[in-house]
N, C-alpha and C positions, 0 to 999 in steps of 0.2 A: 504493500500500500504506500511503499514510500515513493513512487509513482506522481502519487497524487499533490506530495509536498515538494515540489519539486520549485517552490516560489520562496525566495528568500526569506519572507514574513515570518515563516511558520518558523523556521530556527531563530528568529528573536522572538517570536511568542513563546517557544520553548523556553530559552536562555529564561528571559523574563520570570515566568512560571516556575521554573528550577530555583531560583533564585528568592521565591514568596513561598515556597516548599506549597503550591499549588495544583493537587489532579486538573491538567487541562486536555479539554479535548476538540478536534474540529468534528460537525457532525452535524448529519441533515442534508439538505438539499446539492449541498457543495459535494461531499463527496457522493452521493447517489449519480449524480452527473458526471462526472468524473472516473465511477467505473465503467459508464454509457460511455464517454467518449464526445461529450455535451460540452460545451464552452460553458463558463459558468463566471460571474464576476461578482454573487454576497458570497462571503463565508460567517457561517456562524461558529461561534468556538464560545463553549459552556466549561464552566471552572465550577471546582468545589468551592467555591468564597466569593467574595466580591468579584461580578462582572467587571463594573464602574471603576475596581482599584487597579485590575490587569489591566485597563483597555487604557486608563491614561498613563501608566507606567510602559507600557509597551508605544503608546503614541509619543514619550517624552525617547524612549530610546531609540526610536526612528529618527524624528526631527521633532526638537521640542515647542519649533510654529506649527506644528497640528491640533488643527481644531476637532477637540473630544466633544461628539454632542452628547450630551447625560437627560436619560430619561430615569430619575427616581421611582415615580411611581409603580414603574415598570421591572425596576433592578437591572435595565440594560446601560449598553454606550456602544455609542458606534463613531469609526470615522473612514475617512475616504483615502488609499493609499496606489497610488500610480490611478489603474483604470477598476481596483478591487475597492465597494465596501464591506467592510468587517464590523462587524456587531457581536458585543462579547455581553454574556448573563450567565448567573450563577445557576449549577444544577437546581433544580425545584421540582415537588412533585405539585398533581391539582386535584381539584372538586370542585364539584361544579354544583348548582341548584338548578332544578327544573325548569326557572322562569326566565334563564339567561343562560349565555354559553360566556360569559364574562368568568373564568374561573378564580377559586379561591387559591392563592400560591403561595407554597411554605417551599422553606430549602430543602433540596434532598439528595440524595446523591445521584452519580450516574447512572444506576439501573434507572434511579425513579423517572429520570429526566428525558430515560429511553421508553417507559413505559406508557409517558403522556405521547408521545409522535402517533402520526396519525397512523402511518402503513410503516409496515415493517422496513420497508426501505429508504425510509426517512428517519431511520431510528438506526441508524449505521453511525460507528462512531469511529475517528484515527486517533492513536493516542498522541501526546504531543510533547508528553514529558522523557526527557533523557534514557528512564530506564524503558519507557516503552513507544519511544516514538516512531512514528508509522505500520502502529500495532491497531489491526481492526479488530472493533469490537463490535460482536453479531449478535446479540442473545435471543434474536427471533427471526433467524434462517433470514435477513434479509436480503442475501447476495445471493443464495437460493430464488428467490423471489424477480431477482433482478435480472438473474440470469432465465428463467423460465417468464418473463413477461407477465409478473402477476401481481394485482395491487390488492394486498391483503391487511389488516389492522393488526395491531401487535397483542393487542389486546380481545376482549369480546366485543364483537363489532357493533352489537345494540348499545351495548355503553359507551364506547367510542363514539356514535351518533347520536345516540340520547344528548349525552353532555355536552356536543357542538357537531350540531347540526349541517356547519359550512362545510364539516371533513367528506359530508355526501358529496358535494357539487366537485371539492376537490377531487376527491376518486374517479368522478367523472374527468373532468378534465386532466388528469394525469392517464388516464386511458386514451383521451383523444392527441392527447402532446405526443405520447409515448410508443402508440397502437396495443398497451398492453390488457391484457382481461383483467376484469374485477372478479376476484376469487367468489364462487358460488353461496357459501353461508355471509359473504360479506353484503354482496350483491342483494341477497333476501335480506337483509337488514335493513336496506336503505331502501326499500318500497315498503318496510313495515313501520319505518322513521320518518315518512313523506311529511306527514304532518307536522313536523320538527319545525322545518323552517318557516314556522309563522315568528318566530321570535330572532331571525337574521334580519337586519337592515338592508334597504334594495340597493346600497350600496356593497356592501360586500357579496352580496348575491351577482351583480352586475361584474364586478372585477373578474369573478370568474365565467361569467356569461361570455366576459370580451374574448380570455386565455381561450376557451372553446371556438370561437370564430375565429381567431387567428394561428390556431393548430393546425397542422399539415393536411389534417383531414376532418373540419369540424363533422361532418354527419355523423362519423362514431359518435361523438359527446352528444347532439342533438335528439340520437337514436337511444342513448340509454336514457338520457332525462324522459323521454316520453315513455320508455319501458317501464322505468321504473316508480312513476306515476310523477315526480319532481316538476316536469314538465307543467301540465297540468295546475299542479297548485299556486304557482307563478307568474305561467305565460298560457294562460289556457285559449286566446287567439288564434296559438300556433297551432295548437290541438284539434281545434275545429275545422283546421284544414288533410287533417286526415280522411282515410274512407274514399269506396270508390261506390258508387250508385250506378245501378241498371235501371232502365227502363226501356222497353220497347225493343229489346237485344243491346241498346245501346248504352256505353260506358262513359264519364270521363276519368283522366288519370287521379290517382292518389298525390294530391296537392301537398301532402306537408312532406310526400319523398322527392319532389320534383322540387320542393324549396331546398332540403338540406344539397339534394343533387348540385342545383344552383350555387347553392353556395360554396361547395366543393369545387365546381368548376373556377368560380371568380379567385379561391386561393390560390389554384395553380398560376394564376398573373400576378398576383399582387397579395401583400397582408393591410393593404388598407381598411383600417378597422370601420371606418364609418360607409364604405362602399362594399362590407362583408354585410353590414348591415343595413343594408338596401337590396340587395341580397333575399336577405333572410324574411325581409318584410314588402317582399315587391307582390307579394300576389294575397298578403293577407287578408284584403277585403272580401276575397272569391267566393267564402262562404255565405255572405252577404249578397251576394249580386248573383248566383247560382240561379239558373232555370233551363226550363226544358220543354222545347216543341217538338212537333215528330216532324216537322218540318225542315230543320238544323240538327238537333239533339242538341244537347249541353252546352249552355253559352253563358258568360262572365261579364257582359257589357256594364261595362263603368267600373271596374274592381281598380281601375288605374289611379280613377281620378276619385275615388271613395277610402281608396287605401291612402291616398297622399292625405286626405280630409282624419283621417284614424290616426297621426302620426304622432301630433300633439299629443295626444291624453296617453298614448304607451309611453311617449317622453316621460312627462310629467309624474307617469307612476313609477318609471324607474330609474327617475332622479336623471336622465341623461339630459345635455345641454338643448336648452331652449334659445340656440342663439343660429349661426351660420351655418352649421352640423346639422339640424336638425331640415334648416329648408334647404340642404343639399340633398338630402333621403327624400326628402317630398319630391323635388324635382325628377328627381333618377325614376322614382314610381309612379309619375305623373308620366313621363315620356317613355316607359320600360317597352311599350307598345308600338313604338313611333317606328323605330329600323325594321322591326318584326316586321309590321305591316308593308314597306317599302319593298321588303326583300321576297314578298309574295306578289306585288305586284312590277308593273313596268315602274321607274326609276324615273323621275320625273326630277329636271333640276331644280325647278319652283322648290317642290318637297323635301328637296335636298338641302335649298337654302334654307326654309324655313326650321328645319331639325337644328343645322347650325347656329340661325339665329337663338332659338328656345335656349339650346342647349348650353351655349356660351361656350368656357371652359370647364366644362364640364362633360363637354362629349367624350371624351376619349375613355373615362369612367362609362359613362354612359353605354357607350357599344361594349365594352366589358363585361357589363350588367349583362345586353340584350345576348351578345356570341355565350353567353354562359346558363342564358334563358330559353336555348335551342338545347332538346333533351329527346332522345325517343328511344323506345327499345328497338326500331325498326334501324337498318345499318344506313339501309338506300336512304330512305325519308331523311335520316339526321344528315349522310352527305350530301344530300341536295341540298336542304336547307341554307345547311353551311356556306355552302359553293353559291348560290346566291345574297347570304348576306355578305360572304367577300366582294361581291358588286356593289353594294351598298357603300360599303368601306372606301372602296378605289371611289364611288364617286362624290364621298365627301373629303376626300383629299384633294381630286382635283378641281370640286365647285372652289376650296376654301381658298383655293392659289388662284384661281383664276377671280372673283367675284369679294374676297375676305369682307367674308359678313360675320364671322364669329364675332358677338359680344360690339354688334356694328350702331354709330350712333350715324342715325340720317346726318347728311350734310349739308342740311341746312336746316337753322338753329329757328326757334318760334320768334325771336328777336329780329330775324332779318326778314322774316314772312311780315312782321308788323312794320318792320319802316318800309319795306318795297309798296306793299296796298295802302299805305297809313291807316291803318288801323290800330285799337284799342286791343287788348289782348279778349281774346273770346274764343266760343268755340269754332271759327273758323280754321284758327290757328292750326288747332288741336287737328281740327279735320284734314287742312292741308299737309301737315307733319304724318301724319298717321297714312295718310296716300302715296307722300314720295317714298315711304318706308315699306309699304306694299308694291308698292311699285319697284323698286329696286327686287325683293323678293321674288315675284312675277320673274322678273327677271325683263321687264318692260323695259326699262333703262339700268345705267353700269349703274356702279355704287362709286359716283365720283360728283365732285360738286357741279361740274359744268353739265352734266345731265340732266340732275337732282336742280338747279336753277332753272333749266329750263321747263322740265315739267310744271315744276310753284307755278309759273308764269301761266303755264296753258289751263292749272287748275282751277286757278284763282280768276282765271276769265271766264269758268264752266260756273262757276260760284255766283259771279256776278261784281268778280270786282277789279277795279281798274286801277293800275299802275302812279301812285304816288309823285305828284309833280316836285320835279327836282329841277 
C-alpha cells in the first residue's frame, strides 16, 4: 500500500505524528480511489487525539504561511497543499436519533471510526505511523469488495440507513460513478428505508442527484433510484413517465427509459451539468399532454412548451438556481422539438434561421440535447434518423456563415425609424422593427444595414408614413 503514499505529505504527516506519539491514519475515499486507479485530490487522515493539533503542526512544518481553516464544532481542520486538500479529525464513534441523521460524536478509536463508514470500502485505512506505515487496515473485507465491484455497508445495512438516510443515495451513486453492484441484503434495505429520506434536506439530496448525472453512465443510478422506490419519494415527475400503454394494437415507448437513455447519450459529449439536466427533464411534461386517436395513435403535442412552463416549481423545490440556469433548461425544452422536426422534413433556410435566431448561443447545447433525443430499438430507423439530422447540422453551419443571425440584433435601431418618419415612439416603431427582423429571417433581405434601410423605407410607406423633412 505504500503505493499509495507515494506524495511527500504523508512522510511529514508521519514524522509529525511520531513525534505527538499519535495513531495516525489516511482513510476513506483517498485511498478506495487509489487502489481503483482514480485520480483523487481530498485526503482524509483520522488521528487518535486532536485532529485540529496535527493539522496545524503539520501545516507549520510545511510552510508556517499556511492557512489552517479550524472547524470546532466539528473537531476537524483542513488546508490546501500544492493541488491536495487534506482534512484531519480525531477517530470518533456515532449515534444517531430517529428524527435527524445529525449524529451524536464521542472519541473513539480506529475500529470505531471504521465502523461508522458507510460501505466497507470506505472504511479502508493506510497506517501512517513509522512502525506501521503503508500498513492496510481491512476489518470488513473491503479490498475484497473493491476488487469484486461490490458496494456493501460494514455494518447492518438497516442501521446504516436508519441512522442516515443520505448513505442510500450515496450507494447509489457510487454504483453509477463506479458501475459496481449494490450487494443484495444491502440493496433490500434501502427500498425498506425509502421512507428515510423525508428528514434529508433537498440540498444534500441534490449534490448527489448532480454526482449521478455526471457519472459515466447516469441511467444505472436513475434505474436503481426508481427500483428501489427513492425515486419516487423525491422526484415522482420522473416516475410518471414510466409505463408503456396499448391500445388498438398500438404502443408508445417507455418514456422515463428513453429519458435516462437521453441522458446517457448527452454524457458521452459533455458532463455539463445543467445540459444533463435538460436532459433529464426535456420530455417531463409527456405524461401530461398524453392522448390517443386511432387516427395517429399516441401523441404528446405541447409537452415542449408545458414542460419549459413545469421548470420553475421542480427549481424551487429542489432549491436549484432561479436565475440564468434555470431559463437555459427552459429554452433547450422549449426548442428540444425544433431540429427533430427539421430533420423529418425538407430543410428550409427560413427554418434554419429562425432555430438560430431562438436559439442564440445556445444551439450547439441544443443539437446535443436533440442528436441524443434520436433513440430507437430499430438499427435502420435510428441510422436514418441520424443521417438526416446530420443535414440539419451542415445547414446551420453554413446558414450561420453565410446570413450570422445567431443572437442577431436588426440593424436598424427604433431611434432611427423615429427620426427618419418623425415620429413619436409608438407602436409603429415596434411594428417596423419586428418586420425588418422577419424579414431578414425570411430570408427577404441580407442581415446588413443597407438592406435593413431600405426595406424601413418601403414599410413605412405601406404604413402610411412619409419620410421626415430634413
Amino acid at each position: 500500500m505504500k503505493k499509495c503514499l507515494n506524495n511527500k505529505i504523508f512522510k511529514i504527516i508521519s514524522d509529525v505524528a511520531d513525534k505527538n506519539k499519535l495513531p495516525t491514519f489516511v482513510i476513506g475515499g483517498f485511498v478506495r480511489d487509489c487502489l481503483l486507479k482514480r485520480p483523487s485530490k481530498d485526503i482524509d487522515v483520522v488521528t487518535e487525539g486532536s485532529g485540529i493539533k496535527l493539522a496545524e503542526e503539520v501545516a507549520r512544518e510545511i510552510n508556517p504561511s499556511i492557512k489552517v481553516s479550524v472547524f470546532k464544532n466539528f473537531g476537524t481542520a483542513m488546508f490546501k497543499y500544492d493541488d491536495l486538500e487534506i482534512e484531519f479529525v480525531g477517530t470518533r464513534k456515532e449515534s444517531y436519533r430517529k428524527s435527524s441523521r445529525k449524529p451524536i460524536v464521542e472519541d473513539g478509536s480506529l475500529e470505531d471510526d471504521q465502523k461508522r463508514r458507510d460501505f466497507t470500502m470506505n472504511a479502508l485505512a493506510i497506517g501512517l505511523n513509522r512502525s506501521n506505515y503503508g500498513q492496510l487496515i481491512d476489518p470488513f473485507d473491503g479490498i475484497d469488495d473493491l476488487k469484486n465491484g461490490i458496494i456493501r455497508t460494514p455494518l447492518n445495512p438497516n442501521t446504516t440507513f436508519s441512522d442516515d438516510p443520505l448513505r442510500m443515495f450515496r450507494a447509489i451513486r457510487f454504483a453509477s460513478q463506479l458501475n459496481f453492484n449494490i450487494e443484495e441484503e444491502t440493496y433490500a434495505e434501502i427500498r425498506k428505508n425509502k421512507y428515510r429520506i423525508n428528514i434529508l434536506s433537498k440540498e444534500r439530496i441534490l449534490e448527489e442527484v448532480n454526482k449521478i448525472l455526471q457519472s459515466p453512465k447516469p441511467s444505472i443510478g436513475f434505474k436503481c433510484l426508481d427500483d428501489t422506490g427513492l425515486l419516487e419519494e423525491f422526484f415522482p415527475e420522473l416516475t410518471r413517465l414510466k409505463g408503456v400503454e396499448t391500445k388498438k394494437g398500438r404502443k408508445h415507448k417507455d418514456n422515463f427509459l428513453h429519458t435516462v437513455e437521453v441522458v446517457d447519450n448527452i454524457r458521452k459529449s459533455t458532463d455539463n451539468l445543467w445540459l444533463l439536466w435538460a436532459g433529464l427533464l426535456h420530455d417531463i411534461a409527456k405524461p401530461k399532454t398524453k392522448r390517443f386517436s386511432e387516427e395517429v395513435g399516441w401523441t404528446f403535442h405541447g409537452h415542449d412548451r408545458l414542460g419549459a412552463k413545469m421548470i420553475p416549481s421542480i427549481f424551487k423545490r429542489f432549491k436549484l438556481p432561479l436565475n440564468d440556469k434555470m431559463k437555459y433548461i427552459q429554452k433547450l425544452i422549449q426548442l428540444h422539438l425544433r431540429p427533430i422536426v427539421l430533420s423529418q422534413d425538407e430543410v428550409t433556410d427560413s427554418a434554419v434561421r429562425r432555430l438560430l435566431f431562438e436559439a442564440g448561443d445556445d444551439i450547439d447545447d441544443l443539437m446535443i440535447l436533440c442528436r441524443a433525443d434520436i433513440t430507437s430499438k430499430n438499427e435502420y430507423t435510428l441510422k436514418k434518423h441520424l443521417k438526416n439530422f446530420k443535414l440539419v447540422e451542415q445547414k446551420l453551419v453554413e446558414i450561420e456563415e453565410k446570413d450570422a443571425v445567431r443572437n442577431f440584433q436588426p440593424p436598424i435601431s427604433g431611434e432611427e425609424i423615429i427620426k427618419t418618419f418623425g415620429i413619436k415612439p409608438c407602436k409603429l416603431v415596434g411594428d417596423i422593427k419586428n418586420a425588418i427582423k422577419e424579414a431578414i429571417l425570411d430570408g427577404e433581405i441580407k442581415n446588413n444595414y443597407q438592406e435593413a434601410h431600405g426595406f424601413m423605407l418601403k414599410k413605412g410607406k405601406e404604413l402610411g408614413l412619409s419620410l421626415k423633412n430634413t
